[in-house]
C-alpha positions as CSV (number, residue, x, y, z in Angstrom):
1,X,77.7,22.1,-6.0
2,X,75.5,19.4,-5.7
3,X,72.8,18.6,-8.1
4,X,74.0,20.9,-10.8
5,X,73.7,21.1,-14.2
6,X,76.8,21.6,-16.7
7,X,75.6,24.2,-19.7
8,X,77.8,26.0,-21.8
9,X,80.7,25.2,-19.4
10,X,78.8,27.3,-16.8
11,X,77.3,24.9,-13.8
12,X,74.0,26.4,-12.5
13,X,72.1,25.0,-9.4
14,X,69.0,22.6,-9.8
15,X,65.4,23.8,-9.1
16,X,65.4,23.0,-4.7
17,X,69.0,24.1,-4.6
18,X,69.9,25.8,-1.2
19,X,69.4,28.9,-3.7
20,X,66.2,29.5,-1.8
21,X,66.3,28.0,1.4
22,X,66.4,31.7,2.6
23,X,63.2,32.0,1.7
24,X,62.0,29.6,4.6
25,X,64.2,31.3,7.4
26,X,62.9,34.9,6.3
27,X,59.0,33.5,6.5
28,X,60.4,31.6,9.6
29,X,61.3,35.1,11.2
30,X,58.6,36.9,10.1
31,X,56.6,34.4,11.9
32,X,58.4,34.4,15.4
33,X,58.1,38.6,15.2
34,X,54.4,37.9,14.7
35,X,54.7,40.1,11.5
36,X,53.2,37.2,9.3
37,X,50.2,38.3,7.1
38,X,48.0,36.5,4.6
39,X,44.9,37.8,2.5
40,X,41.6,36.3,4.3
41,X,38.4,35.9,1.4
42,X,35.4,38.2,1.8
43,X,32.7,35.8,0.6
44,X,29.9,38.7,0.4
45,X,30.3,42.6,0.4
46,X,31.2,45.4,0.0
47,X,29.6,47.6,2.7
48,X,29.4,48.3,6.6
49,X,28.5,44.6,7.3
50,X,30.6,41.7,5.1
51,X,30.8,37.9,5.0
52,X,34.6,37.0,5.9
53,X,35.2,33.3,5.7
54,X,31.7,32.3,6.4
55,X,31.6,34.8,9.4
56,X,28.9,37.8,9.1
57,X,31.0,41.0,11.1
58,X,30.5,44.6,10.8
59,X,33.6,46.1,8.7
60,X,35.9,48.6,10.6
61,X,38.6,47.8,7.7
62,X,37.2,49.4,4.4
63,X,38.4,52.1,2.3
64,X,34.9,52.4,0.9
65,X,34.3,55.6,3.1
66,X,31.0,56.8,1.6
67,X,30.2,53.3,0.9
68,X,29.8,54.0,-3.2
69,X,31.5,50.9,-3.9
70,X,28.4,48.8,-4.0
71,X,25.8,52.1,-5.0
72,X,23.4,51.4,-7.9
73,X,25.0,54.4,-9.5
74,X,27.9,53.6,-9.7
75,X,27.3,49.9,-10.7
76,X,25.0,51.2,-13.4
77,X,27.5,53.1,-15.1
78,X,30.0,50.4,-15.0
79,X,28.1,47.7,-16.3
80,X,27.0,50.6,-19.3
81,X,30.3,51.3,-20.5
82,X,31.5,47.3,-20.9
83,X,28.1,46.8,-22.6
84,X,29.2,49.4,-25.1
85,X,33.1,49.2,-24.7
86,X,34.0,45.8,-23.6
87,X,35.8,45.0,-20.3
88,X,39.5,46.5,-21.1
89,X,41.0,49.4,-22.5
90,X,43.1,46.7,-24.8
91,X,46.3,49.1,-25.0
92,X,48.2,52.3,-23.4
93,X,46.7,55.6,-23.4
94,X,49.7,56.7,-25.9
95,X,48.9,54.0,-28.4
96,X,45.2,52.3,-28.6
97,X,43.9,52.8,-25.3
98,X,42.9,56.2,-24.7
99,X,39.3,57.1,-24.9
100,X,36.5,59.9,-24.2
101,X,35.6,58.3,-21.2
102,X,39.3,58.8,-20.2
103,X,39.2,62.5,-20.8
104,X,35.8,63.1,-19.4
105,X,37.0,61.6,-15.6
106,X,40.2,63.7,-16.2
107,X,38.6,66.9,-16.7
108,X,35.9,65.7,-14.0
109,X,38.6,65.7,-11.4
110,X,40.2,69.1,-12.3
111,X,37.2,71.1,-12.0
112,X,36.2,69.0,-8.6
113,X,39.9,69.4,-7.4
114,X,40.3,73.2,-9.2
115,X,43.3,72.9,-11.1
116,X,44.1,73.5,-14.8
117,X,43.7,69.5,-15.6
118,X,44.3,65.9,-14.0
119,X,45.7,62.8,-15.3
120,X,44.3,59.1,-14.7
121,X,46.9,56.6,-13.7
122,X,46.1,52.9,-13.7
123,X,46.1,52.6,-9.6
124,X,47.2,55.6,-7.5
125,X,50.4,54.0,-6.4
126,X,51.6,54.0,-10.3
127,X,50.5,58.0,-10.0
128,X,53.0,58.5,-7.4
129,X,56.0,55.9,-8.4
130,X,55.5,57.8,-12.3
131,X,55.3,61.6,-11.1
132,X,58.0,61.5,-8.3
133,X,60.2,60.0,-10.8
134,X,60.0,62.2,-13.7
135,X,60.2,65.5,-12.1
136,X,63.3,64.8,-10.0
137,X,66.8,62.7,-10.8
138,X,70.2,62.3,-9.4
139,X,70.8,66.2,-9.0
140,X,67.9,66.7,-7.1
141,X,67.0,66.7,-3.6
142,X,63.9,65.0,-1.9
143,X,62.0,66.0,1.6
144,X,60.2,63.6,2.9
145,X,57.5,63.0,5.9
146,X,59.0,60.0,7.7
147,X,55.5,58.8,8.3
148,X,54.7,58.8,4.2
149,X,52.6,56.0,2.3
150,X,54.9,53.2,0.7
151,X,54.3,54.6,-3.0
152,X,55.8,58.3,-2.0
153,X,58.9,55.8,-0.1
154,X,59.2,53.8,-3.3
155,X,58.7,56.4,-5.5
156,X,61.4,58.7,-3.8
157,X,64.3,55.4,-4.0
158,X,63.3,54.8,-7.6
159,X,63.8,58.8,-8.5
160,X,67.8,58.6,-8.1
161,X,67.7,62.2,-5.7
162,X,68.9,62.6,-2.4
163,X,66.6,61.7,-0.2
164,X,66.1,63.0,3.3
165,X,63.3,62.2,6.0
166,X,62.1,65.2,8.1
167,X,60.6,64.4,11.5
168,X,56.4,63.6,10.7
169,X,54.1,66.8,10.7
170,X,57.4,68.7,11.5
171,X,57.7,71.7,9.1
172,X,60.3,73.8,11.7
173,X,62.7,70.7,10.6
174,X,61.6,70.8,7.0
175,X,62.9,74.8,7.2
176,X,65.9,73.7,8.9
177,X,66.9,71.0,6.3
178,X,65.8,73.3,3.4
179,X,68.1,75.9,4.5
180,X,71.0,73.0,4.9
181,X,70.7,71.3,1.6
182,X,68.2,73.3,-0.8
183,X,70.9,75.4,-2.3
184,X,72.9,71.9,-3.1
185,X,70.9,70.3,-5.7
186,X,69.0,71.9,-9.0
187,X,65.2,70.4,-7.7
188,X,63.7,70.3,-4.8
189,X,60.4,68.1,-4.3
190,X,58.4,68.2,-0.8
191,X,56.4,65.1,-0.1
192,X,53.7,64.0,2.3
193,X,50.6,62.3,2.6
194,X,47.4,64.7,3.2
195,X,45.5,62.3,5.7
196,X,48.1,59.7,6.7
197,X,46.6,55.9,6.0
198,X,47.9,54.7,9.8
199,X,47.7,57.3,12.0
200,X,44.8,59.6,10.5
201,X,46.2,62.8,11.0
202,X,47.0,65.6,8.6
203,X,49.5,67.3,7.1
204,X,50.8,71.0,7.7
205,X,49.6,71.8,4.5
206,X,49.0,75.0,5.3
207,X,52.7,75.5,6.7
208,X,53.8,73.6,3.8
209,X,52.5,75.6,1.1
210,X,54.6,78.9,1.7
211,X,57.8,77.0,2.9
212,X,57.8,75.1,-0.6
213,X,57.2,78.8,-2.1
214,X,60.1,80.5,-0.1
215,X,62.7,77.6,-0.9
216,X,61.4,77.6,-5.2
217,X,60.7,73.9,-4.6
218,X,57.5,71.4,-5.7
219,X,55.0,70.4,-3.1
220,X,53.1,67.3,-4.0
221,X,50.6,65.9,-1.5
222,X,49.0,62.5,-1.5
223,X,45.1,62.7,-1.0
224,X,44.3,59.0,-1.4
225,X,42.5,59.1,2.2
226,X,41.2,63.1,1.8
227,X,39.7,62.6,-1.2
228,X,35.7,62.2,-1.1
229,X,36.0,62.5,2.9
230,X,37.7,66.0,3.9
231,X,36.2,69.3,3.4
232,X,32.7,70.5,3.3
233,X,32.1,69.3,-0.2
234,X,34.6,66.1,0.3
235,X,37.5,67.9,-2.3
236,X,39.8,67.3,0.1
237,X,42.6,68.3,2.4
238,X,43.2,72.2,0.2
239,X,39.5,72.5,0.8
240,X,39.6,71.2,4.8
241,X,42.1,73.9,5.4
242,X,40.2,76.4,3.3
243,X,43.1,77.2,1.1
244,X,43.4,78.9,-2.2
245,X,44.5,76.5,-4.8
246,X,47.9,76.7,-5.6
247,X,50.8,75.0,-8.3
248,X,51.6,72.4,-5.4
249,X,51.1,69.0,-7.2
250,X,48.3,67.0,-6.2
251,X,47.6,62.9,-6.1
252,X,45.2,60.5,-5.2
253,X,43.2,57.8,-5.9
254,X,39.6,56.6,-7.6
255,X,40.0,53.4,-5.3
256,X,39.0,54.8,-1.8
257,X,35.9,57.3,-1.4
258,X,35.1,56.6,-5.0
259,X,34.9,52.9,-4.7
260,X,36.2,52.1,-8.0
261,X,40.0,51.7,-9.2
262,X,42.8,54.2,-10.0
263,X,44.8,57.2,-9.2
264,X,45.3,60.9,-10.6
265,X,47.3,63.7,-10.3
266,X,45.8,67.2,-10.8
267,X,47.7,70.3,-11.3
268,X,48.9,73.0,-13.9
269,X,48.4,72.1,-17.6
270,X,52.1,72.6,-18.0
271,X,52.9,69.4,-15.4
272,X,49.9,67.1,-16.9
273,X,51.3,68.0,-20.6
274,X,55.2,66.6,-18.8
275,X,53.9,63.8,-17.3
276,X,52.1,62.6,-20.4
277,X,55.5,62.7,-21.9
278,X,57.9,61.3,-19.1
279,X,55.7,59.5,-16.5
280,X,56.6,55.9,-17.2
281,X,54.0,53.9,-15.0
282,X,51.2,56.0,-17.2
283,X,52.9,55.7,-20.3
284,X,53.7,52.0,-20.3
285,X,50.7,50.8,-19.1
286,X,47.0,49.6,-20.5
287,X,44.9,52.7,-19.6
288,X,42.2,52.3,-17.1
289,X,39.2,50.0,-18.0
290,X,36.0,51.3,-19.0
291,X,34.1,50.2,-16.8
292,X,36.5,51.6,-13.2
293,X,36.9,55.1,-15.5
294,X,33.0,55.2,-16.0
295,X,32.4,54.2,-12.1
296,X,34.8,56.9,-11.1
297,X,33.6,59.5,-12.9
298,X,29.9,58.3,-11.6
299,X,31.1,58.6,-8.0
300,X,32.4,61.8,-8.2
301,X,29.3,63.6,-10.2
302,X,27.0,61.2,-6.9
303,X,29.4,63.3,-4.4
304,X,28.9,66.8,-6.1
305,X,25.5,65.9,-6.0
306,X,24.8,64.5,-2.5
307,X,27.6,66.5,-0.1
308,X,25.8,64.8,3.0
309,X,27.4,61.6,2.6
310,X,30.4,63.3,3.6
311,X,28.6,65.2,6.2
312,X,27.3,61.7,7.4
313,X,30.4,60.4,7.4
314,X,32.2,63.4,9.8
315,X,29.4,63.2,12.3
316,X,30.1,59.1,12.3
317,X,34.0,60.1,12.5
318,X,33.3,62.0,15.5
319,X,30.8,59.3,17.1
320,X,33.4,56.8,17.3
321,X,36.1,59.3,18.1
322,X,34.0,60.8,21.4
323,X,33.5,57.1,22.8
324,X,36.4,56.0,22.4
325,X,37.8,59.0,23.9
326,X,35.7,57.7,27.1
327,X,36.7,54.3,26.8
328,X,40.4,54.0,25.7
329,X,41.8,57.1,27.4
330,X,45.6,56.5,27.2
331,X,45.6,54.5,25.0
332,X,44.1,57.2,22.1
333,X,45.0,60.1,20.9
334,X,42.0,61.7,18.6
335,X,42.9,64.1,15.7
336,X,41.0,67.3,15.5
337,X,40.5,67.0,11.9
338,X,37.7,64.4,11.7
339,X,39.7,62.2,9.2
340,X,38.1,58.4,8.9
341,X,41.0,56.8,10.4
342,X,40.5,56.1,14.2
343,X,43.0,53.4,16.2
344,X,44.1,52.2,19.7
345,X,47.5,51.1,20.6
346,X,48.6,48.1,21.5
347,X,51.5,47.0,23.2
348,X,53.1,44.6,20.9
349,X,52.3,43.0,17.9
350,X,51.1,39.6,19.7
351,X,48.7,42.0,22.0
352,X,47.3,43.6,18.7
353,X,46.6,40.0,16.9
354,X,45.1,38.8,20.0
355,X,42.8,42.4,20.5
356,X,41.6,41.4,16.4
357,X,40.7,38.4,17.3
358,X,38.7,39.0,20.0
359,X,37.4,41.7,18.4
360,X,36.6,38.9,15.2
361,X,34.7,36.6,17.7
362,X,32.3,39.6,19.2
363,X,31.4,40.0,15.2
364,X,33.9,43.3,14.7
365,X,36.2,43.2,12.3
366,X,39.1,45.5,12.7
367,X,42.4,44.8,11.4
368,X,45.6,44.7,13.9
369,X,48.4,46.9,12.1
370,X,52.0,45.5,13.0
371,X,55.6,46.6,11.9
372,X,57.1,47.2,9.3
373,X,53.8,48.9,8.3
374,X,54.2,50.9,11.8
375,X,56.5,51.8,14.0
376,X,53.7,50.7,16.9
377,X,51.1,48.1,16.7
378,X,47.9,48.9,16.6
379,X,44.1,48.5,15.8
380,X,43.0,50.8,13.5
381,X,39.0,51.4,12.6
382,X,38.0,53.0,8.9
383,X,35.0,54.7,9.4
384,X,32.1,54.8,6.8
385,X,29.2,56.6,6.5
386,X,27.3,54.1,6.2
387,X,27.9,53.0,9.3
388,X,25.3,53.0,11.9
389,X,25.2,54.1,15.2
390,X,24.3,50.5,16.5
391,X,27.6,49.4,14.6
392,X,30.0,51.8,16.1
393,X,28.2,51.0,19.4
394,X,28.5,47.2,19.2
395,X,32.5,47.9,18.5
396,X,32.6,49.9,21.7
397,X,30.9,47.3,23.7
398,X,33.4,44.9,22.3
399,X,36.5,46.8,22.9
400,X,34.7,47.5,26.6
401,X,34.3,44.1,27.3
402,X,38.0,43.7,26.3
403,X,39.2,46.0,28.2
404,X,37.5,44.6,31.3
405,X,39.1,41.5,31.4
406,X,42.8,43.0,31.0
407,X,45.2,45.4,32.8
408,X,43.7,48.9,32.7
409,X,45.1,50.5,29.1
């Protein structure tokens, strides 16, 4: 072993040891696949139109949906609680760092959601990592939609159950794979997205609901992209489908539609007691600052108060969706549910960096989604409702213009 170092009778390699050289093929082949990413600065937002590098573009790539990240409201009632709070919670919700504020969001969200109570996790992918893993364990069984968010994935490995992936939106397979394995293991926990991020379709929720029911096992449903844009009142996916609610288990986030930071899971007051007990991403972490807790819970009374942002941001939803119905053809498929997330194919991942970039040049941006994120690269547009129609014109001029100059899509 070359430049090594001799402690304890142990030799151990020297810092620039071929220990990481690895590191420089992996980024090497990440490169060649054309999977390579980096974070690019905004330099003014948030809101339909941004500064990116020095480059003024209309924003197709925001999570802001009802664009409440940058309200007066909201900013108001952040910049009120640090004045009387400071700017961290300074400990974990179990210890020193649990506060009114805290409650009031939490009880906020169960009565906006309808369930017995809610509990605030520090971002929304801790909500899911800490709930999948304390309700199940290595004698339980896990269903999964292959097409789930990262955090349900992760969250699913971490647990220690079985895990099995049924085909996505599939719930004839789910059956089938209940009535395989279901009687094998002592829990059972269903998981899906309710909008999912990439593809901006829903679940079967209302297929998934009595199938959960039938097989005595617990449904929980990520929201992060319902949340504040589905339904009539912007409660969500339950309230899209016009379901009752029910004792399925449901998540999101305060990071999206509420443009502030977070997640929360709302249920019975029986699950919310357990997880305060045996979640260990809420119970080993600083609670949620003052001022994202106050900004959520401002954002959520603003919605309650104001349904036709969501209205707004539907009919923008289906502007965008009816031209490019006319434009892409082929290359789209639109879901019937109105859901904010629109995209277009493309053919590899090369083709979907070099439709962003053009895209980037007409003053569009729209981010090019590439594997592993994917199975199929693509572009993919987040609608706001702030949006105008001049902005989701000039993005269909753009992606015209494109299309002009190559092979027809």
């Amino acid at each position: 072993m070359v430049g090594g170092v001799v402690l304890f009778g142990l030799k151990f390699m020297a810092i620039g040891s071929t220990a990481y050289t690895w590191l420089e093929d992996a980024l090497e082949t990440i490169q060649r696949a054309h999977w390579y990413r980096h974070p690019q600065i905004i330099t003014q937002g948030p809101g339909p139109k941004i500064e990116l590098e020095g480059q003024r573009l209309i924003n197709f790539a925001s999570n802001d949906y009802l664009g409440l990240a940058s309200h007066p409201h909201l900013k108001t009632a952040a910049t009120k609680a640090i004045a009387e709070w400071g700017t961290g919670s300074t400990g974990s919700r179990l210890l020193s760092g649990h506060r009114q504020f805290h409650e009031q969001l939490e009880q906020a969200i169960a009565q906006w959601k309808g369930t017995e109570a809610a509990l605030v996790f520090s971002s929304g992918y801790l909500a899911n990592l800490g709930t999948i893993t304390a309700l199940v364990g290595k004698r339980d069984l896990i269903l999964a939609d292959e097409y789930n968010h990262s955090s349900l994935k992760r969250g699913a490995q971490l647990s220690g159950a079985k895990v099995i992936n049924y085909d996505h939106g599939c719930p004839e397979v789910l059956t089938d794979l209940l009535v395989q394995h279901r009687d094998h293991h002592r829990r059972c926990l269903i998981l899906s997205d309710g909008v999912f991020s990439m593809d901006g379709d829903l679940c079967p929720l209302p297929q998934l609901v009595p199938i959960a029911e039938r097989f005595e096992s617990m449904l929980l449903v990520d929201d992060a992209h319902g949340t504040g844009t589905m339904g009539k009142t912007g409660t969500g996916c339950r309230e899209h489908f016009q379901l009752p609610v029910g004792d399925w288990i449901q998540v999101g986030t305060l990071s999206k539609a509420l443009g502030s930071l977070g997640g929360y899971v709302a249920g019975s007051t029986a699950l919310i007691d357990f997880l305060r007990n045996r979640a260990a991403t809420w119970i080993y972490t600083t609670g949620l600052s003052p001022a994202d807790t106050a900004a959520a819970l401002a954002a959520i009374e603003l919605i309650q108060r104001e349904p036709e942002r969501v209205a707004q941001l539907q009919h923008n939803v289906d502007y965008l969706a009816k031209g490019l119905e006319r434009l892409v053809k082929s290359n789209f498929r639109r879901s019937p549910s109105n859901a904010p997330i629109l995209w277009v194919g493309a053919a590899n991942p090369a083709n979907a960096l070099e439709m962003a970039k053009y895209l980037r040049d007409q003053g569009i941006f729209a981010p090019a989604i590439r594997p592993p994120t994917v199975p199929h690269s693509r572009l993919r547009f987040s609608v706001m409702a702030t949006h105008s129609p001049g902005h989701i014109d000039q993005l269909l001029e753009a992606l015209n213009r494109y299309y002009l100059h190559q092979s027809p899509p």
